[in-house]
N, C-alpha and C positions, 0 to 999 in steps of 0.2 A: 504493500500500500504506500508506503515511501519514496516507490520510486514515481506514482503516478505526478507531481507535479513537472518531475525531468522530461516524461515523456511527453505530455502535453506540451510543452516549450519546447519540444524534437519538432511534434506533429506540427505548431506554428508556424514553424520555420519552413518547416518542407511541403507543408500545401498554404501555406498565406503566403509567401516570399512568391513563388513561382505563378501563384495566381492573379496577385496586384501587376506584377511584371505583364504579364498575359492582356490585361486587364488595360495596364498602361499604353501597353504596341497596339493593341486590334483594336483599340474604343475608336472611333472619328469625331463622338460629339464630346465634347470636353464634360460635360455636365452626366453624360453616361459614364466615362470614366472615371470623374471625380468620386461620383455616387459608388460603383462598384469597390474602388481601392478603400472608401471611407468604410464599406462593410467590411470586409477582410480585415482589414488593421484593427477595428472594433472588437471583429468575433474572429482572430484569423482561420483558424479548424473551420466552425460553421458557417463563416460567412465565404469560404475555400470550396465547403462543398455544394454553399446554393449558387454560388458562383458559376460552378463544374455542370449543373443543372439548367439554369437560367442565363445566363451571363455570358457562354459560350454559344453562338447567335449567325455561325459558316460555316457550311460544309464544302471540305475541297472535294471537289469534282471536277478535277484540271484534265484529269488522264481522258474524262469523258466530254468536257469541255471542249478540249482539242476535238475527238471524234469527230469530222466534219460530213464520213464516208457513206455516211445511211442515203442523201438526197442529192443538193445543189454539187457538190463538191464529186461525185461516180461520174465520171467520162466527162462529156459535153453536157454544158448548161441547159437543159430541157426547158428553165425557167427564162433565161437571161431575155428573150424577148419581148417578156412581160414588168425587166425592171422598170419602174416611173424614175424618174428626170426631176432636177427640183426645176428646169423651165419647163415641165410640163405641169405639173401644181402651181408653178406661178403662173400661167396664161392661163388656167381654169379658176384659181381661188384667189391668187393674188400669192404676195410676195412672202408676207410674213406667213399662211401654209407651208411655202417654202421653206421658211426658216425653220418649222417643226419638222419639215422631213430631213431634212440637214441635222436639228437634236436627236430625230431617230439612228439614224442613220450612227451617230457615234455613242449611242448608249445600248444601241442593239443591235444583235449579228444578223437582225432577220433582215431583207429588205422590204421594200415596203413596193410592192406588185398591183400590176392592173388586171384585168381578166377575171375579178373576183364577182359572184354574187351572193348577197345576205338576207337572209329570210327571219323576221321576226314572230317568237313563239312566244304567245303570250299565255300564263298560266301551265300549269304541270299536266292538265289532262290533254292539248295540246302539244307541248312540248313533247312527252312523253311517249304520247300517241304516233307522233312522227319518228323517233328515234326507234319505239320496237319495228316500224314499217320498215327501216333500213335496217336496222339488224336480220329482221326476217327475209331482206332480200339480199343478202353478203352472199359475195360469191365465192372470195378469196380471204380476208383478213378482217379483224375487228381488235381494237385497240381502245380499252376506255379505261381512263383514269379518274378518280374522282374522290371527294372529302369523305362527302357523308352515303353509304348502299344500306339503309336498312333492310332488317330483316321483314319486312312488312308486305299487304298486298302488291301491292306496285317492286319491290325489291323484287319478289319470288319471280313476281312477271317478266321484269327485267334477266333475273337469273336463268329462269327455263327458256327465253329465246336464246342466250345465251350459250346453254348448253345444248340447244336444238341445232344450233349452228353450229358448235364441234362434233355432232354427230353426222351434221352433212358435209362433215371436212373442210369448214371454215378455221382458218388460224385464228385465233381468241387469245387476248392476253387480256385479263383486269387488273389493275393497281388499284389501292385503298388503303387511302391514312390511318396508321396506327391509331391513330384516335376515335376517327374518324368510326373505326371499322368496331367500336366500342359502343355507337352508342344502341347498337340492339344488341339485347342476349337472348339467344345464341347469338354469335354474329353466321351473318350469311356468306365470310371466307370459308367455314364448312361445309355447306352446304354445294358451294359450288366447286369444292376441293373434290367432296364425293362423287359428283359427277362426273370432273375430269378436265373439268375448266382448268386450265395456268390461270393462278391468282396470288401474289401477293400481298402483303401491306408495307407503307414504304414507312420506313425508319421506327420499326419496331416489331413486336409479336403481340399477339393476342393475348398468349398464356403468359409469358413472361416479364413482360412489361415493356418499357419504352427503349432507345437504342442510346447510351449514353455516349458522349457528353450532348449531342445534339437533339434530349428528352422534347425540347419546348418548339424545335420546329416542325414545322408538316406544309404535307401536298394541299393545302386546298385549290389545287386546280381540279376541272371538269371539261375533259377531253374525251370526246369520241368520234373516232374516224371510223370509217368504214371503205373498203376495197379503195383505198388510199385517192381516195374522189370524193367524199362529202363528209362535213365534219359538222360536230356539235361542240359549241362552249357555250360558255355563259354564265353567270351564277348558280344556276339548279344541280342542287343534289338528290340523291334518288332517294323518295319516302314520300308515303300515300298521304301525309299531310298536306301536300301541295297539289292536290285534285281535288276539285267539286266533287266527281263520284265516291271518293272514299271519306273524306271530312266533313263534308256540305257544307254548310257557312260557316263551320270553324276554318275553313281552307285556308292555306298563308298562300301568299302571292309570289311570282316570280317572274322573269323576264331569259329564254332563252333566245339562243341562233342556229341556225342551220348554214351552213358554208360552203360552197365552191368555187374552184378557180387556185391559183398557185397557192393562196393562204390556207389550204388545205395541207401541201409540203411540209411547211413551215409546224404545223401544230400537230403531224406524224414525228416528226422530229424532236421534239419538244417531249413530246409524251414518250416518244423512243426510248429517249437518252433516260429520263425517270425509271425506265422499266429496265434499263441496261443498267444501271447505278443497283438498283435493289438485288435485281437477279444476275449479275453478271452475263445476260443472253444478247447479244445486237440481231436486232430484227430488220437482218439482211438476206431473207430469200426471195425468191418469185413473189410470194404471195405479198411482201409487204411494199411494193413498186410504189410509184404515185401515179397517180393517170395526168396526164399531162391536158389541161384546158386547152380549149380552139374557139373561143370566145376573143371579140373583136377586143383589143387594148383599149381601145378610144373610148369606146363604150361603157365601159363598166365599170365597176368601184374599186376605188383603191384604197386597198390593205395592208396593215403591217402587223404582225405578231410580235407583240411585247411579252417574253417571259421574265419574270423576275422572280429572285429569291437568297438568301443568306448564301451565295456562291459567287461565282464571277458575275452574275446580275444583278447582286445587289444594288436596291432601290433607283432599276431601272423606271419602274411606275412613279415612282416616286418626281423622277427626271425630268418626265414626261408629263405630269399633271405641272408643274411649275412651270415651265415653259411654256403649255396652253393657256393658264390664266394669265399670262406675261403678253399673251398678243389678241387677248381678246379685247374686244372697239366694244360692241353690242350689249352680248348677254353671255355670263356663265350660266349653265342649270346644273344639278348635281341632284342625282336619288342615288341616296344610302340607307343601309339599314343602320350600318352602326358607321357613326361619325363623331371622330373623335383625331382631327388633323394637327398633327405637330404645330410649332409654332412655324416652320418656313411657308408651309402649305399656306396657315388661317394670317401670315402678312401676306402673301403674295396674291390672295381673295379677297383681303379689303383692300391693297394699294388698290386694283381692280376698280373695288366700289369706286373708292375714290376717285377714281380717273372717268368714272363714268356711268361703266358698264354694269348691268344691272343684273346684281348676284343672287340665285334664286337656289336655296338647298332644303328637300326636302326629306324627312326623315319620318319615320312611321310612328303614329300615337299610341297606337299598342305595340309591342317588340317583346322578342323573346327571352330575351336574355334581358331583365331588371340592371343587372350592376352595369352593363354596359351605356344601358339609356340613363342611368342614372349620374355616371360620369359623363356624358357628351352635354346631358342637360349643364352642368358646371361649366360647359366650355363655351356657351352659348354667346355669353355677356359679350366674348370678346370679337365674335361675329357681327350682333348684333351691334355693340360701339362703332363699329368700322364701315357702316351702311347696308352689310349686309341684308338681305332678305331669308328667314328660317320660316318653314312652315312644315306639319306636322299633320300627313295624314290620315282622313278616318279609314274606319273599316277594318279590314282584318291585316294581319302583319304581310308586310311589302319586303322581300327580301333581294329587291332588283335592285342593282348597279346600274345606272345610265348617267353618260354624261355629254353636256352637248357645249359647245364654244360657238358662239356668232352664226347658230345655222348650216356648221360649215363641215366642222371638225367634230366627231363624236369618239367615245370612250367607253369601249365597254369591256365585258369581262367576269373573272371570281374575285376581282381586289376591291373589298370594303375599304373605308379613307379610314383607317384607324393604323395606331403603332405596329400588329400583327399582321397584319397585311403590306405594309408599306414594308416592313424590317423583318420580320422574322418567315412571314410563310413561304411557299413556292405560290406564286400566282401565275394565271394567265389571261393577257387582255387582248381585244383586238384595237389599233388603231382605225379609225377610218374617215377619208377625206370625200364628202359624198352630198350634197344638199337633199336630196331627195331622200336620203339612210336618214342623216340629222331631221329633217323634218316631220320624218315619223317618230324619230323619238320625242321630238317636241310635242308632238299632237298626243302619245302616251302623256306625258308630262302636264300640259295643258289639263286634261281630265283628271288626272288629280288634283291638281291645283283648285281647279273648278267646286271640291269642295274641303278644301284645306283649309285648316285654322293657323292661322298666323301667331306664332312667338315673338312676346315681346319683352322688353325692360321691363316693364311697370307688371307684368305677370311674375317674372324672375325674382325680383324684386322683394315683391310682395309675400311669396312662400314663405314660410315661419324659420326663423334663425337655424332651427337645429337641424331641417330637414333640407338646408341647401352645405349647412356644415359637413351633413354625411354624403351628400354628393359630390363635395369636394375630396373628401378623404376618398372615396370611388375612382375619384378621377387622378388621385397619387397612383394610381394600383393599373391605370388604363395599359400601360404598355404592355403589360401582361393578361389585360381580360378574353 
């Protein structure tokens, strides 16, 4: 018993020493790293091992990073006749579009391609409804990655076309976040293991728990490609919650896409490289090709696949929303569910106001996760001071991502404006430069709006001391909700 104060001052030295140090080289924002090395030195053992847990926030992925060999990069450019020009965005949208394809262009490997068309699915029985019609028509490959697969009506359903298409000799790989793949029990990785589906979860296990040191990130992308010709993202994960048929008006809302054209390459690749990281497989035979589009350039919409995540992408989305409200004249609009933007983000949305253009974010009145709404509500004030515009829709929870700049420029995707999304998850977005794409997401937008209740100061305000107190302490803890 004597010797335990020695060895506690051993263990100090050898996980606080190495972890402040740690702590000191990989932070970027000074006030993360202040924060972290002030735990350590406080608690160094405990504050070494939430460190080792929390604090540790990139995964190398160089060796797969490099990997170029899955698509653009095998032979001759199949794509290259579809790259976009920034004089071809500046003689359709003007100059400063240009100037965002020029920020894409150097915070992501993807380019940003013409030949694309986007199909908007509004709600899960929709969405859904589309997605088993292309699974049940795979001829060759099916590739889906995704946050949340419950085990539920709509999961099973998803599951057994699934398996229906490896019995007809379709290639199938699924991915599913470790956590992700938690929130039904059983989880439905069993289920489709029995079958005979390829299924993993990425960065963890089921039974044993998370993959350390990197416990606190995950895949919340939602990718599915089909016979390397039509893809789906978007915000939707799979669970009967999100259909009128199985919820009825309890149903949450959401917002998916359907995709063709080269930005289909681009999101095989993306989900590729995630499924070669967990299982060591590169899904490079016949089956997983891309179909190469024959749709006019001129014509059609231009795409760029943004992935981001604690790797060599780090807070590419991030890059990318700053630089959009950097050259918007008009109007931003923004639907989130959970909103909760750093400070660069919430200056670079009220300079915005300030300069003119009129900043519209809405955010849903009922939401699912409590602690989350409860700290974005703390964040409001400073929206609100800056001219912003916040409104809060009715009805049932809205869990769609849309964002639109001057009509012109839209943003969609798995990335909620929060610290997890911008910093720690994998996410995946689409760029898209489009008036006709923008404009429907306006007109979604619009209808909500239509019966939105406005947030204001003098509401803020007025809540009882203790109950905006404890929204503040919520809102210390947001990086991690």
């Amino acid at each position: 018993m004597g010797y335990w104060p020695h060895i506690l001052a051993v263990l100090s030295v050898l996980l606080g020493v190495p972890a402040a140090i740690h702590a000191t080289m990989t932070k970027d924002d000074v006030r993360s790293a202040i924060g972290w090395v002030g735990i350590i030195v406080l608690s160094p053992v405990v504050g070494a091992l939430i460190y080792g847990v929390a604090g540790i926030n990139r995964i190398r992925r160089s060796s797969i990073g490099m990997q170029r060999s899955l698509l653009r990069e095998r032979g001759p450019d199949q794509f290259g006749r579809f790259d976009v020009s920034g004089a071809m965005v500046s003689d359709r949208f003007g100059q400063r579009f240009a100037s965002m394809k020029m920020l894409g262009d150097r915070v992501c490997r993807h380019r940003m391609s013409a030949g694309n068309s986007i199909f908007m699915l509004e709600g899960g029985d929709a969405a859904y409804a589309a997605m088993l019609k292309t699974i049940a028509e795979a001829k060759r490959s099916i590739l889906l990655e995704t946050y949340i697969f419950d085990r539920d009506v709509i999961g099973l359903r998803f599951a057994d076309a699934l398996i229906a298409a490896v019995k007809r000799g379709v290639e199938v790989r699924v991915l599913i976040d470790a956590v992700g793949a938690r929130y039904s029990v059983p989880s439905i990785v069993g289920y489709l293991k029995q079958a005979g589906v390829p299924v993993r979860v990425f960065n963890g296990n089921i039974i044993m728990g998370l993959r350390l040191p990197y416990a606190n990130l995950r895949t919340h992308r939602k990718i599915l490609v089909v016979d390397g010709a039509i893809a789906f993202t978007g915000g939707m994960n799979i669970r009967a919650g999100f259909t009128l048929e199985n919820a009825g008006a309890a149903q949450s809302l959401d917002t998916h896409f359907k995709l063709s054209g080269p930005v289909v390459a681009d999101l095989l690749q993306v989900a590729s490289e995630d499924w070669q990281f967990v299982s060591r497989e590169m899904l490079d035979g016949q089956a997983w090709q891309v179909v190469t589009p024959s749709e006019c350039r001129k014509a059609s919409v231009l795409m760029r696949v943004v992935p981001t995540g604690p790797d060599r992408t780090n807070e590419a989305n991030h890059k990318m929303l700053v630089g959009a409200f950097s050259i918007a004249r008009k109007s931003i609009r923004i639907m989130s569910p959970y909103f909760l933007p750093d400070r660069e983000l919430i200056s670079a949305l009220v300079t915005a106001a300030m300069r003119g253009v009129q900043v519209d974010i809405i955010v849903p009145s009922v939401n699912n996760l409590l602690l989350v709404d409860r700290a974005m509500t703390a964040q409001f004030d400073q929206l609100l001071k800056g001219n912003c515009r916040i409104w809060r829709s009715v009805g049932a929870f809205n869990h769609s991502k849309l964002l639109t700049v001057d009509e012109r420029w839209s943003y969609v995707g798995s990335s909620n404006l929060d610290p997890r999304s911008l910093r720690l998850n994998f996410e995946i977005d689409v760029e898209i430069v489009d008036t006709a794409f923008a404009d429907g997401l306006d007109a979604r937008i619009d209808a909500i709006l239509a019966t939105a209740q406005a947030v204001t100061l003098t509401d803020l305000r007025a809540q009882p001391f203790l109950k905006r107190l404890i929204n503040k302490i919520f809102w210390l803890g947001s990086p991690y909700l």
